[in-house]
MDTraj code that builds the backbone (N, CA, C; nanometers):
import mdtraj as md
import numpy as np

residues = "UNK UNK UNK UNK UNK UNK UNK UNK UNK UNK UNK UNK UNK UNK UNK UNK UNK UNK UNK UNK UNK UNK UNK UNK UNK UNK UNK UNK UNK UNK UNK UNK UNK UNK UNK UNK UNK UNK UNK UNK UNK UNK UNK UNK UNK UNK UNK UNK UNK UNK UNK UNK UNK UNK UNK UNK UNK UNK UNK UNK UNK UNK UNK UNK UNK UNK UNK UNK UNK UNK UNK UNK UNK UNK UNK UNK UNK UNK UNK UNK UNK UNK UNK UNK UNK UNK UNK UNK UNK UNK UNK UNK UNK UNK UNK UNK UNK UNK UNK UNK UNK UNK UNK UNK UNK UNK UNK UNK UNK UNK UNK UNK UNK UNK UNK UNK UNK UNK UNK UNK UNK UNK UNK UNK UNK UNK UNK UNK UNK UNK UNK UNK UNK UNK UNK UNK UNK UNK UNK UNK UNK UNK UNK UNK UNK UNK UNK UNK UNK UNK UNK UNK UNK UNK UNK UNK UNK UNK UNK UNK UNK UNK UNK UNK UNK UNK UNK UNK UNK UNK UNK UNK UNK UNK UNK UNK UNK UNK UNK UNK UNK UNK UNK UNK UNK UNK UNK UNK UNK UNK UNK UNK UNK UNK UNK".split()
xyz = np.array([
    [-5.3688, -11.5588, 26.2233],
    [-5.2474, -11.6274, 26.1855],
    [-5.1760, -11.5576, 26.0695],
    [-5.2815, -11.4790, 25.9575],
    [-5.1927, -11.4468, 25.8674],
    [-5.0865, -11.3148, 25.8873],
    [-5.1527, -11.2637, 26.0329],
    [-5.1082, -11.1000, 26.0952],
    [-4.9081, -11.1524, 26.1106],
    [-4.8931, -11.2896, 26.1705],
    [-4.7643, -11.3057, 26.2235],
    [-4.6519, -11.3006, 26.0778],
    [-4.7081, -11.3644, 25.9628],
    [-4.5922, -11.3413, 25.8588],
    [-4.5817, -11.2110, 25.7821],
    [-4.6892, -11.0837, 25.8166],
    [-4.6928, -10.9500, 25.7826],
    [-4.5718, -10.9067, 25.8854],
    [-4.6026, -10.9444, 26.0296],
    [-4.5266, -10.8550, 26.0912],
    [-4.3280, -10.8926, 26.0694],
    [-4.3694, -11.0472, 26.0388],
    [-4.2013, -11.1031, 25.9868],
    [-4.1427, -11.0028, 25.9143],
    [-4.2150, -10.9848, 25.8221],
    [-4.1732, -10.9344, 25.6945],
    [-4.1362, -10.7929, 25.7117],
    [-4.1919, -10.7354, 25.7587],
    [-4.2141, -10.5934, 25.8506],
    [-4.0557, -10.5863, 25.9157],
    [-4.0894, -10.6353, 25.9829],
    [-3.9444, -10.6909, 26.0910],
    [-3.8002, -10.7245, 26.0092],
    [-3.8656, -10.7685, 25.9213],
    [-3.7634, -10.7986, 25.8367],
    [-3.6893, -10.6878, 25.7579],
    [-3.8082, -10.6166, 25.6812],
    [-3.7791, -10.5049, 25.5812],
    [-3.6906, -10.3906, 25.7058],
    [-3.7474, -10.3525, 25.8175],
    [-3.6948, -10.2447, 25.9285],
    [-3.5656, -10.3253, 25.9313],
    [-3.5293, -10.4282, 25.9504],
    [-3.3628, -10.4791, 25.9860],
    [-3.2936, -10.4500, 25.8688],
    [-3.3236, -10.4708, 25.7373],
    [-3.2670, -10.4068, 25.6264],
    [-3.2161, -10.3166, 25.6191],
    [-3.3351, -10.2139, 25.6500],
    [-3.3265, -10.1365, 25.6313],
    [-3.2351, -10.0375, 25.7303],
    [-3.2289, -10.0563, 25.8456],
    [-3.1165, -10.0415, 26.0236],
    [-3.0261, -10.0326, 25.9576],
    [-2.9507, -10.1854, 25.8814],
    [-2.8165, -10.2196, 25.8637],
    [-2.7622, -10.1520, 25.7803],
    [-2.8509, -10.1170, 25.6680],
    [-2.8221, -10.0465, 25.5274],
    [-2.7643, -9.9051, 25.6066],
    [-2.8712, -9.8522, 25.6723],
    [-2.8018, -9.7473, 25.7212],
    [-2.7007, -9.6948, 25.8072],
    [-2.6930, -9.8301, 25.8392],
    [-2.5718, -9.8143, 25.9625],
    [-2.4259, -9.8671, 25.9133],
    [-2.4690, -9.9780, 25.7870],
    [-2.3105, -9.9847, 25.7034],
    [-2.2748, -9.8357, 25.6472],
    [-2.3946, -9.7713, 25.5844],
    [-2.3397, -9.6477, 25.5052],
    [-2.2786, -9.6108, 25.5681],
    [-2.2923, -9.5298, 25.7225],
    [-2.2469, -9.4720, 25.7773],
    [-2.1288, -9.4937, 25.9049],
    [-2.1398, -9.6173, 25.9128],
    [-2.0040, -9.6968, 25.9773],
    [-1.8777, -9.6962, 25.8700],
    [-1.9365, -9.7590, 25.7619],
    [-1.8245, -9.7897, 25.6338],
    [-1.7650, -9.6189, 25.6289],
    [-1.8193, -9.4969, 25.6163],
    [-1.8195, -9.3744, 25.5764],
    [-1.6627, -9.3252, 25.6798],
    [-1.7472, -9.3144, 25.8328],
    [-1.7013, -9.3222, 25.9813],
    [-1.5440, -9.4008, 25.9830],
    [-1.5658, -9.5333, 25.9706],
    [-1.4542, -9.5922, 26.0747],
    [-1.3522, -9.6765, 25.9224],
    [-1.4156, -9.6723, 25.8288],
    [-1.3461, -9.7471, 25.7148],
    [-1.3878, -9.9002, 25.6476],
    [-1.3993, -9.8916, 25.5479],
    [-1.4452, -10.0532, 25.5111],
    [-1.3874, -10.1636, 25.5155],
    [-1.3452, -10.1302, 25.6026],
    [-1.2994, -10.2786, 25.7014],
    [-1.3313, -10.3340, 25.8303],
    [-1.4300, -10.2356, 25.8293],
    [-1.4974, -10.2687, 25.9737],
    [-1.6013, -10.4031, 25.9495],
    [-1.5347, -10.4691, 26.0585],
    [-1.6518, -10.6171, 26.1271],
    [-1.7281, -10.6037, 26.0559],
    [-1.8445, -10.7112, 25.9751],
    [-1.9935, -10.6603, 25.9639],
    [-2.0158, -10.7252, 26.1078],
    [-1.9806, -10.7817, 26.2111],
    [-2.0739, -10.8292, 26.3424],
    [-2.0470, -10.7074, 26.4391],
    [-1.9347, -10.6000, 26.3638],
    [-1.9673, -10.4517, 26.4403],
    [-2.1061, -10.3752, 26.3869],
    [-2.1026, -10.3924, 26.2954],
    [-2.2412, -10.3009, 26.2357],
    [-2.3514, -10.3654, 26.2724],
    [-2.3722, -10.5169, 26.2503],
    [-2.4832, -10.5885, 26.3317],
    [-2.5351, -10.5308, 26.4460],
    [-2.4423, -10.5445, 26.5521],
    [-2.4467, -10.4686, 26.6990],
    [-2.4484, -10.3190, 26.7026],
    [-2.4152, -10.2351, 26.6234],
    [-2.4728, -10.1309, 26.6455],
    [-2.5838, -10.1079, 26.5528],
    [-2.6404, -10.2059, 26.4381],
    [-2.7821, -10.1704, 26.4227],
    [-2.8747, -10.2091, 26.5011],
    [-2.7759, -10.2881, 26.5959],
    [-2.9652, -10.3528, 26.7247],
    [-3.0103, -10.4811, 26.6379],
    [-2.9013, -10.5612, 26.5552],
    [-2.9435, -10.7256, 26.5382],
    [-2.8468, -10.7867, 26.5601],
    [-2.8396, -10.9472, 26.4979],
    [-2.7972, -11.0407, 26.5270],
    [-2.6844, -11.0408, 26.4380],
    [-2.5445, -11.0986, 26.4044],
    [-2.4784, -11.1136, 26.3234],
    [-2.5614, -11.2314, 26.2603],
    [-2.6420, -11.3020, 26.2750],
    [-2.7440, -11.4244, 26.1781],
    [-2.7994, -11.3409, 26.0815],
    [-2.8979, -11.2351, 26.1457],
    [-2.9583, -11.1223, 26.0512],
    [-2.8297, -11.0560, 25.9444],
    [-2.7717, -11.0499, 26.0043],
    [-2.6728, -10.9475, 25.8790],
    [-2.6544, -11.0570, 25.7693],
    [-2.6371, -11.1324, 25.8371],
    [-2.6008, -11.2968, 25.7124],
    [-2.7109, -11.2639, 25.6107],
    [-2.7965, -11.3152, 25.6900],
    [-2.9328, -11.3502, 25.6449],
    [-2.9341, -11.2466, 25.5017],
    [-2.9535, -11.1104, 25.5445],
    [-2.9872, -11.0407, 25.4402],
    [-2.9102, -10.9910, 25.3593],
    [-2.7651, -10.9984, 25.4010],
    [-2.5974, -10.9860, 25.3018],
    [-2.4968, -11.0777, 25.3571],
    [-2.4959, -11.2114, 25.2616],
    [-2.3932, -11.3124, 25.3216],
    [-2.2687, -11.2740, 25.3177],
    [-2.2091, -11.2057, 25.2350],
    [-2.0792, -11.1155, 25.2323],
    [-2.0811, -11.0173, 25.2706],
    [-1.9229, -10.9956, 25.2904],
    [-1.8876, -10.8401, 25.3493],
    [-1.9762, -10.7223, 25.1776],
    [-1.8908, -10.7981, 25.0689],
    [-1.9325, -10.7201, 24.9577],
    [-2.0658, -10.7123, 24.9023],
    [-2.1380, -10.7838, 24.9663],
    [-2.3233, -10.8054, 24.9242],
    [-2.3185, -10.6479, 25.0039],
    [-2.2897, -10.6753, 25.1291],
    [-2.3758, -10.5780, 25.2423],
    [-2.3176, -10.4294, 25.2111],
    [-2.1823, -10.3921, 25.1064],
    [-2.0998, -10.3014, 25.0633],
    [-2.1625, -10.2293, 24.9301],
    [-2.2473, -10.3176, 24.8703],
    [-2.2659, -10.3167, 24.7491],
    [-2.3832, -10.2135, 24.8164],
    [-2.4942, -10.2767, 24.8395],
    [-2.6520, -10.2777, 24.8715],
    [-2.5958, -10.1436, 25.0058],
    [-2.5395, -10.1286, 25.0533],
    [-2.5343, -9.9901, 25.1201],
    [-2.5187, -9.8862, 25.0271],
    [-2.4083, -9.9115, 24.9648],
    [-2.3479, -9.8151, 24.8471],
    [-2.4981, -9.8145, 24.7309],
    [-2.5473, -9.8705, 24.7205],
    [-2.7017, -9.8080, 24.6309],
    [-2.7877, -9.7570, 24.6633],
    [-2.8290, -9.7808, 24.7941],
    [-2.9125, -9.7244, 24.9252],
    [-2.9038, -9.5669, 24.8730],
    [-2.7437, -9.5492, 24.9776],
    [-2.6838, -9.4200, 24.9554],
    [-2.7613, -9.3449, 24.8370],
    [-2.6722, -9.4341, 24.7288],
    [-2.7252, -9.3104, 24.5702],
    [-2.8382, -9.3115, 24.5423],
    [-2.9069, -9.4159, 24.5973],
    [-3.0511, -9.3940, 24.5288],
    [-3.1037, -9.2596, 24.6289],
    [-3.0607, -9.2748, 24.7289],
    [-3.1303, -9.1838, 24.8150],
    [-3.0699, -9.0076, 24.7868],
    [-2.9301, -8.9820, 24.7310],
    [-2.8475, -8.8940, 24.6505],
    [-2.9474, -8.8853, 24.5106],
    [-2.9494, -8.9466, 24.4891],
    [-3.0069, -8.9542, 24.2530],
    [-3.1608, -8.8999, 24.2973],
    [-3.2352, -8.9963, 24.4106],
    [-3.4111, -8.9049, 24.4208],
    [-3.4390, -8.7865, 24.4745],
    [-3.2813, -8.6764, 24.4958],
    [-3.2791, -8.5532, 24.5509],
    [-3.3267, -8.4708, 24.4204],
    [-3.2410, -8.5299, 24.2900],
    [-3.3134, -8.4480, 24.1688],
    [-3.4618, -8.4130, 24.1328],
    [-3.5239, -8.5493, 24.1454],
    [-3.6691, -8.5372, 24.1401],
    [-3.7031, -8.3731, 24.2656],
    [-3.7004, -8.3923, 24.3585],
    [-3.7687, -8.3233, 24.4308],
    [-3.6841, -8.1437, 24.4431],
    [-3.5741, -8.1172, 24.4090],
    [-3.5159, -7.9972, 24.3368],
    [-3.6008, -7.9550, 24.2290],
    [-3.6286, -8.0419, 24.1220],
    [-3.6536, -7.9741, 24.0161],
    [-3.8270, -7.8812, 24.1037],
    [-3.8650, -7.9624, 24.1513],
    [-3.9879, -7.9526, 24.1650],
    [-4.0147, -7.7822, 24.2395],
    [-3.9038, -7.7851, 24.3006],
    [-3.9055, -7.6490, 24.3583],
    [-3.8679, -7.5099, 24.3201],
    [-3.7175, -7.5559, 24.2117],
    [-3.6470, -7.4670, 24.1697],
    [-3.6703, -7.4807, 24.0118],
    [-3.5796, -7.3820, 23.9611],
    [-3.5673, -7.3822, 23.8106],
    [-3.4576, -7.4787, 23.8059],
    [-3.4291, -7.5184, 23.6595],
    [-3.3537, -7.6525, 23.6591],
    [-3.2249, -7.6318, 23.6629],
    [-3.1925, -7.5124, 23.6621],
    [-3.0314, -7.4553, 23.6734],
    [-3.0106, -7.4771, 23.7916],
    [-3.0700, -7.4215, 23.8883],
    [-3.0650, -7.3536, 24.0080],
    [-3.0923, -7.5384, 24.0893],
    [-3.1680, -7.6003, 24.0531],
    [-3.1544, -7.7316, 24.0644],
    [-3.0301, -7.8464, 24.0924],
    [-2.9866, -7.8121, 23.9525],
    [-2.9088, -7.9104, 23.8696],
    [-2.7573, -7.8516, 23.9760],
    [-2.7733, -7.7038, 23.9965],
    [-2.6003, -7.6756, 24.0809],
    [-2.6239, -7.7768, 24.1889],
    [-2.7675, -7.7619, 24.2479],
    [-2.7579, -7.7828, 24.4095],
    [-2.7864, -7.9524, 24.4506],
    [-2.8074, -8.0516, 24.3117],
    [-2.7832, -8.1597, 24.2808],
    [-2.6262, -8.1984, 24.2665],
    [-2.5394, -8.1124, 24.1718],
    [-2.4174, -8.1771, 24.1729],
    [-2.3467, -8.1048, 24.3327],
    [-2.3737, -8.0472, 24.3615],
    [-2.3013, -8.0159, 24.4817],
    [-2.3042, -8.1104, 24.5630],
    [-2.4232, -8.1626, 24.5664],
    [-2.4871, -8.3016, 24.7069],
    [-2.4261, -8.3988, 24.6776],
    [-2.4575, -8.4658, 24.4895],
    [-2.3908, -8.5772, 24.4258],
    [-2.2160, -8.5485, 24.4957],
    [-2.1161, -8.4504, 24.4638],
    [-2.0202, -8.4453, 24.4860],
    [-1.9369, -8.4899, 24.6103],
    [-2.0575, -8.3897, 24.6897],
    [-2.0036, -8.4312, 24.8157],
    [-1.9887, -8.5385, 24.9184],
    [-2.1052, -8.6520, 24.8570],
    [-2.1580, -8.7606, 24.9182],
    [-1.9803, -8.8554, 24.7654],
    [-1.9758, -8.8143, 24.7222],
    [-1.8249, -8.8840, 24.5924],
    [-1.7319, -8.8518, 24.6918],
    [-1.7081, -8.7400, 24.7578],
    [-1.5819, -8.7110, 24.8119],
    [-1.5767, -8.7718, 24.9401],
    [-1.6922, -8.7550, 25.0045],
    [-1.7072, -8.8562, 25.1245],
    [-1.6847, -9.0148, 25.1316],
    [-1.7019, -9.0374, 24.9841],
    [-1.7582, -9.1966, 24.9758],
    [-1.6121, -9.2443, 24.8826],
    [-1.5120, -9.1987, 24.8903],
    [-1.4300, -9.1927, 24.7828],
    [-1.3709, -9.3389, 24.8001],
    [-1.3344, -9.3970, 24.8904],
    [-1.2774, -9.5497, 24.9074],
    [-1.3912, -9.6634, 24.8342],
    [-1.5194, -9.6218, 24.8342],
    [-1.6213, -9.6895, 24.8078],
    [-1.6335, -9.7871, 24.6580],
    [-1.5559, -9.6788, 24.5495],
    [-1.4857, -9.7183, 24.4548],
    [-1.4027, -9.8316, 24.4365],
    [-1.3551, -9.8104, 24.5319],
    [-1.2252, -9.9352, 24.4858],
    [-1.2534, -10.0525, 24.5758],
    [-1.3352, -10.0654, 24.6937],
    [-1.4207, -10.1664, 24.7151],
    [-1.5104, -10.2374, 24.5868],
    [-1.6012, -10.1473, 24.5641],
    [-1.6989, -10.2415, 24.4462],
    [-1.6498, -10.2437, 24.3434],
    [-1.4608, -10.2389, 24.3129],
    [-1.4476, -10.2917, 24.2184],
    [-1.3934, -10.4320, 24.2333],
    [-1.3860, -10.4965, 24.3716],
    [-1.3807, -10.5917, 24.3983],
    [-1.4861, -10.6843, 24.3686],
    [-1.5617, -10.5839, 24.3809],
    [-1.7539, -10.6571, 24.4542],
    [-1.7530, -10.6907, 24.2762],
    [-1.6996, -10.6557, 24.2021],
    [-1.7303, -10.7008, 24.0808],
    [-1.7212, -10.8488, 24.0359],
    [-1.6032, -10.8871, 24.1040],
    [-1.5486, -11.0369, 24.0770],
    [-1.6780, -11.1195, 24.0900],
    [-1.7914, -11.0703, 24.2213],
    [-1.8766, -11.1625, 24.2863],
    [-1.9888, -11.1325, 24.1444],
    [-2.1264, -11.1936, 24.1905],
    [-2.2042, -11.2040, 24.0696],
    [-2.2667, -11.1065, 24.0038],
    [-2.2502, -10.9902, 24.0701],
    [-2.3037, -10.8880, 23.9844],
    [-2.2227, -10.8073, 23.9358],
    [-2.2442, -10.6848, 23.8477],
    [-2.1370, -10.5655, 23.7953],
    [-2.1990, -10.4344, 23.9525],
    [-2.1603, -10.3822, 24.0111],
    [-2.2136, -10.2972, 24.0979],
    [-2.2673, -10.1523, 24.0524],
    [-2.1607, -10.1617, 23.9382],
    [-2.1961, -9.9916, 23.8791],
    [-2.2693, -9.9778, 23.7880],
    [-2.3411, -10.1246, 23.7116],
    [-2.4573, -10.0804, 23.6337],
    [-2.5824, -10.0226, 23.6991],
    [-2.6333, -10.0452, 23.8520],
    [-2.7134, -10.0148, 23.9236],
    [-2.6649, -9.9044, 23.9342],
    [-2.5159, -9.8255, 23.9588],
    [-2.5286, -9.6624, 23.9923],
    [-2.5159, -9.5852, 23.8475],
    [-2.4968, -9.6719, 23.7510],
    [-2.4924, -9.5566, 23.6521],
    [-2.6265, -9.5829, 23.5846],
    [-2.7125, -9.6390, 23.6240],
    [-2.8926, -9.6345, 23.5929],
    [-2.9348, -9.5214, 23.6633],
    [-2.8763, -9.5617, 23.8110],
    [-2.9321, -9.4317, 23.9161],
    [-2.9078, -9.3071, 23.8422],
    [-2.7817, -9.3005, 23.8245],
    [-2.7178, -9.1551, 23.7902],
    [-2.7872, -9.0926, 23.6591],
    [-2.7669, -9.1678, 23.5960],
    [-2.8395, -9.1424, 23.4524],
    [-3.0288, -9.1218, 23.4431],
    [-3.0534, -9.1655, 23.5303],
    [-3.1699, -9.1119, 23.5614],
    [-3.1835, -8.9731, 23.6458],
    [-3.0841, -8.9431, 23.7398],
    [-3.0750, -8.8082, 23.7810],
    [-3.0657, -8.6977, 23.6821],
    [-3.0147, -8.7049, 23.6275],
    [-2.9299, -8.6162, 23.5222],
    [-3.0485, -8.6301, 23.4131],
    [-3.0930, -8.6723, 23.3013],
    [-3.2331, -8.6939, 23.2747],
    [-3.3083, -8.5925, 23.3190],
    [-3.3705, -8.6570, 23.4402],
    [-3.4373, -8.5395, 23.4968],
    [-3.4338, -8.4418, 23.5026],
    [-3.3146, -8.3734, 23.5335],
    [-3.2558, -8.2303, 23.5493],
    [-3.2531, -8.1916, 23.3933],
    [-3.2088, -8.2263, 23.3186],
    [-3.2120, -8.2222, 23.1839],
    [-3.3442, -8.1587, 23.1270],
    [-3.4130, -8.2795, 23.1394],
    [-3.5794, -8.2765, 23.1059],
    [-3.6460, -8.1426, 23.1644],
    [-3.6003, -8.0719, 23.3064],
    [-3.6675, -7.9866, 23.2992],
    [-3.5810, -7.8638, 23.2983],
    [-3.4758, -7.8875, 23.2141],
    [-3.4480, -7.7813, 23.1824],
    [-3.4648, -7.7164, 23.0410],
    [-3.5162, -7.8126, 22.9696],
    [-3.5615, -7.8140, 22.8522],
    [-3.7029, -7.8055, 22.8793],
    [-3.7638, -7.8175, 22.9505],
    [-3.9094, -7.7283, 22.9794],
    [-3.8829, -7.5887, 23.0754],
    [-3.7911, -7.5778, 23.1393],
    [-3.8108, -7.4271, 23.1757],
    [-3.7275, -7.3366, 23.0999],
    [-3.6384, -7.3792, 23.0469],
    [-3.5713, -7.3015, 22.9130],
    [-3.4247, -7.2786, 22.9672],
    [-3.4073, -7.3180, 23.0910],
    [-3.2906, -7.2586, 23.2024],
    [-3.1599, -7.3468, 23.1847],
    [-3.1793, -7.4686, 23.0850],
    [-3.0418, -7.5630, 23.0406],
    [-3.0624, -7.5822, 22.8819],
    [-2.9395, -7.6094, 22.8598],
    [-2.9216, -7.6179, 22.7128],
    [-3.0015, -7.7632, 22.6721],
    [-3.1110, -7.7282, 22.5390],
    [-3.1267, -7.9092, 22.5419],
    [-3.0689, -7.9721, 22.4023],
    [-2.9620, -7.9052, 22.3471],
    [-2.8977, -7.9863, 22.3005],
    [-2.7995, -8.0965, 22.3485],
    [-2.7970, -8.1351, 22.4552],
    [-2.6490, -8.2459, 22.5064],
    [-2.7807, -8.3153, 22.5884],
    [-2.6756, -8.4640, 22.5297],
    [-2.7662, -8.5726, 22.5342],
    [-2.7013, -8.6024, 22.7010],
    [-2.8109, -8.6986, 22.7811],
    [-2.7734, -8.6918, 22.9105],
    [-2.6555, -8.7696, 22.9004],
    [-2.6412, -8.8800, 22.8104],
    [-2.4971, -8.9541, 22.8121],
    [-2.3851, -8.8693, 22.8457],
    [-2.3959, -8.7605, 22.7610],
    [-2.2696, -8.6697, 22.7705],
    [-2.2583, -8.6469, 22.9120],
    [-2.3721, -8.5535, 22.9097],
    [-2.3403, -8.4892, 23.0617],
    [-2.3231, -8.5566, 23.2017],
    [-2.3558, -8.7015, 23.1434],
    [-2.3054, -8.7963, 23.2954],
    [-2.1804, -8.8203, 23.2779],
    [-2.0914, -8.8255, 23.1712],
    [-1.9454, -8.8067, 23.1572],
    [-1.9052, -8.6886, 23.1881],
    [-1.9701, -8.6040, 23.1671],
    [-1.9096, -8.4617, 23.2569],
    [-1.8616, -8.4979, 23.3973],
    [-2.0064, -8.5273, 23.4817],
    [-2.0194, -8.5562, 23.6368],
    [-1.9395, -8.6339, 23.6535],
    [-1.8894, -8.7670, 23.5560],
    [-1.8376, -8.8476, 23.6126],
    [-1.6848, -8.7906, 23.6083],
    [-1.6461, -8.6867, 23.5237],
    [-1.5390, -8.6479, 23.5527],
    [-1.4832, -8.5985, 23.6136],
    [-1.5672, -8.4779, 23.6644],
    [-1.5736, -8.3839, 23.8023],
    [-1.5456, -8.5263, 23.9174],
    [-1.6167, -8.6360, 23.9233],
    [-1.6461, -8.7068, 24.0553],
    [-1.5005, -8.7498, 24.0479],
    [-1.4282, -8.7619, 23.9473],
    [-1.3343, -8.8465, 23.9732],
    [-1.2029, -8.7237, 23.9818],
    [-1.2207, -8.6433, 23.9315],
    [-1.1149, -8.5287, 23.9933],
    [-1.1705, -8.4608, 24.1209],
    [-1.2551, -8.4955, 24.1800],
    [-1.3125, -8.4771, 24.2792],
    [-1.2222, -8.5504, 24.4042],
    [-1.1568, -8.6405, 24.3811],
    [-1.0558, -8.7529, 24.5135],
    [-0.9229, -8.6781, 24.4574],
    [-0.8705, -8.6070, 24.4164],
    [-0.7262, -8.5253, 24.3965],
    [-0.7857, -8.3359, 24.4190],
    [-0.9010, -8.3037, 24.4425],
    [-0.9245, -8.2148, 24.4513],
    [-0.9273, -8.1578, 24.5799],
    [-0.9107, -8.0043, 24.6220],
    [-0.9886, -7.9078, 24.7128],
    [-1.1899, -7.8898, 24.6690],
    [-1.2265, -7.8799, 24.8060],
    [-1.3846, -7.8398, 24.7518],
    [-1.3799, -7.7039, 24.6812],
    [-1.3147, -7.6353, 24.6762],
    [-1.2873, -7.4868, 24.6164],
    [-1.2949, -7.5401, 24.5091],
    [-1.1803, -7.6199, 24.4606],
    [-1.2053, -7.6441, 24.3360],
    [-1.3021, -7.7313, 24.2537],
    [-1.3603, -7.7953, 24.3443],
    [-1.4899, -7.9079, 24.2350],
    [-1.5818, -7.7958, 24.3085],
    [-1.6338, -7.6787, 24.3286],
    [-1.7590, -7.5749, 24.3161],
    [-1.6699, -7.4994, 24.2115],
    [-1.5617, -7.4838, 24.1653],
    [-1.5354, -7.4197, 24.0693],
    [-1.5562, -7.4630, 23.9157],
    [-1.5327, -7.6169, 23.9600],
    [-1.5590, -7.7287, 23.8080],
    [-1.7066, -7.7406, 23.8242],
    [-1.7609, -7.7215, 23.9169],
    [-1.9276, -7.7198, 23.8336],
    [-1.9523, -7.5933, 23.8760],
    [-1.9041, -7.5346, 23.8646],
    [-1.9140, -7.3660, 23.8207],
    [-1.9290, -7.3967, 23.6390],
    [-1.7861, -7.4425, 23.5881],
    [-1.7738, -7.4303, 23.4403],
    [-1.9194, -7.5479, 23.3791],
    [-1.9020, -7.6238, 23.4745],
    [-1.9671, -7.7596, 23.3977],
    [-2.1427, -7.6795, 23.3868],
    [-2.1882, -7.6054, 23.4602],
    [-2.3006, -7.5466, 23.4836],
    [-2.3146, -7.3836, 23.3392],
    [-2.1674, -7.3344, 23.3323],
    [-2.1528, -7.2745, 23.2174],
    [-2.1867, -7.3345, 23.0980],
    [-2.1458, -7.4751, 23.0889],
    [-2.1470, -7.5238, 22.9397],
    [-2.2786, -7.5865, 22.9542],
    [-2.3741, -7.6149, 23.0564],
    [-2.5125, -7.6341, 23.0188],
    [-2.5956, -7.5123, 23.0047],
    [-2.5419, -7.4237, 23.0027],
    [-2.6331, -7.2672, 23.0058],
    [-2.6854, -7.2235, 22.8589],
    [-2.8059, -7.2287, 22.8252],
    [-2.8621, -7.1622, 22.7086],
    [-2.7982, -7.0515, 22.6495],
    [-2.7926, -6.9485, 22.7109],
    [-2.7114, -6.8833, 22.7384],
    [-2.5640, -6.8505, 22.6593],
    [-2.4973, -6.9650, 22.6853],
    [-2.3541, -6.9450, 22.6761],
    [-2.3535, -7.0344, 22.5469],
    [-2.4540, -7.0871, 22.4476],
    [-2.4339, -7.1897, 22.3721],
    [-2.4121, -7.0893, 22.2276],
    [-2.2558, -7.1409, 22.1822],
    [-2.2186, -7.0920, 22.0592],
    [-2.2185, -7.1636, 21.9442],
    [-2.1955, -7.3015, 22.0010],
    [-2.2422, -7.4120, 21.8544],
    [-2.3124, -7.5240, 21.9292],
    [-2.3854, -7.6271, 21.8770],
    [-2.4622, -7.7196, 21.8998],
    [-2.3888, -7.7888, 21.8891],
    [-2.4200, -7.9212, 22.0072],
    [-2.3360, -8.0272, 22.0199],
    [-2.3920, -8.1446, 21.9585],
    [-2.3459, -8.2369, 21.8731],
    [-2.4118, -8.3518, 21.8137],
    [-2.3828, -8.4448, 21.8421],
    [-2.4938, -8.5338, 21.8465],
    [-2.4839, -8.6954, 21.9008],
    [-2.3849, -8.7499, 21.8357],
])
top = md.Topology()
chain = top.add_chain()
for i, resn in enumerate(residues, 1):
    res = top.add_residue(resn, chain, resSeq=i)
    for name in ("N", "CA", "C"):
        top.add_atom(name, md.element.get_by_symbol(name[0]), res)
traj = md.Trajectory(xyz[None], top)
């Protein structure tokens, strides 16, 4: 008897988890205004289930849109692990960027989603700020980034690039973290930056 509320739960977590991926990529695709009882049906559930686990359009907008970055922000962890943290940290903001330029309407949705009970972007700027951290951290153990700049800063960098990133060519945001990758370079450091 206790096997049937494992497999609920099971069942449960996999439908989550369907929808999550199928808003990302519907919302991405066709625009965020699509049905959620379209995304229901093409994750293979019920429009009850979509309820069930996001009673709003903006629950199910929100919780896709973190999915996404969390799954974008835990690319750092596993870069560093391979590369040096330079060589890292480019091929992190390139991914971060491109998944910003893709996702660019996503913005001005969850600033709706704000009205409802949560803030949406304290969850992505935890994510983010933990990416960047990381990359940080080992670049200050492999010697390959500057470790004077505190990660605060440098997530205002990214966040600036991300946001001239929706008026940009991709030519030009690989050119802005061209520079932004200059001014973390050991290397290129002529005065120290202070908190």
């Amino acid at each position: 008897m206790s096997a049937t509320p494992r497999r609920t739960r099971s069942d449960a977590l996999k439908n989550r988890k369907r929808l999550l991926e199928v808003a990302a990529r519907v919302f991405a695709e066709k625009g965020l205004d699509t049905a959620p009882a379209a995304i229901a049906k093409e994750a293979g559930v019920g429009v009850g289930t979509l309820y069930r686990h996001f009673p709003t359009r903006e629950a199910l907008l929100v919780a896709a849109h973190h999915r996404q970055l969390s799954l974008v922000c835990d690319t750092a962890t596993d870069l560093v692990a391979r590369y040096t943290a330079a060589e890292a940290s480019r091929m992190w903001l390139e991914h971060f960027l491109d998944y910003s330029m893709a996702n660019s309407d996503m913005c001005t949705a969850l600033n709706a989603a704000i009205a409802s009970d949560a803030d949406p972007f304290a969850h992505a700027h935890a994510l983010l700020s933990g990416a960047v951290t990381t990359l940080l951290d080992a670049g200050a153990q492999d010697g390959s980034l500057r470790t004077d700049i505190a990660s605060g800063d440098a997530l205002l960098l990214v966040g600036g690039i991300a946001t001239a990133a929706q008026h940009a060519t991709r030519e030009q945001v690989h050119r802005l973290i061209g520079l932004l990758m200059d001014a973390l370079s050991p290397w290129n450091c002529s005065s120290s930056v202070s908190d």
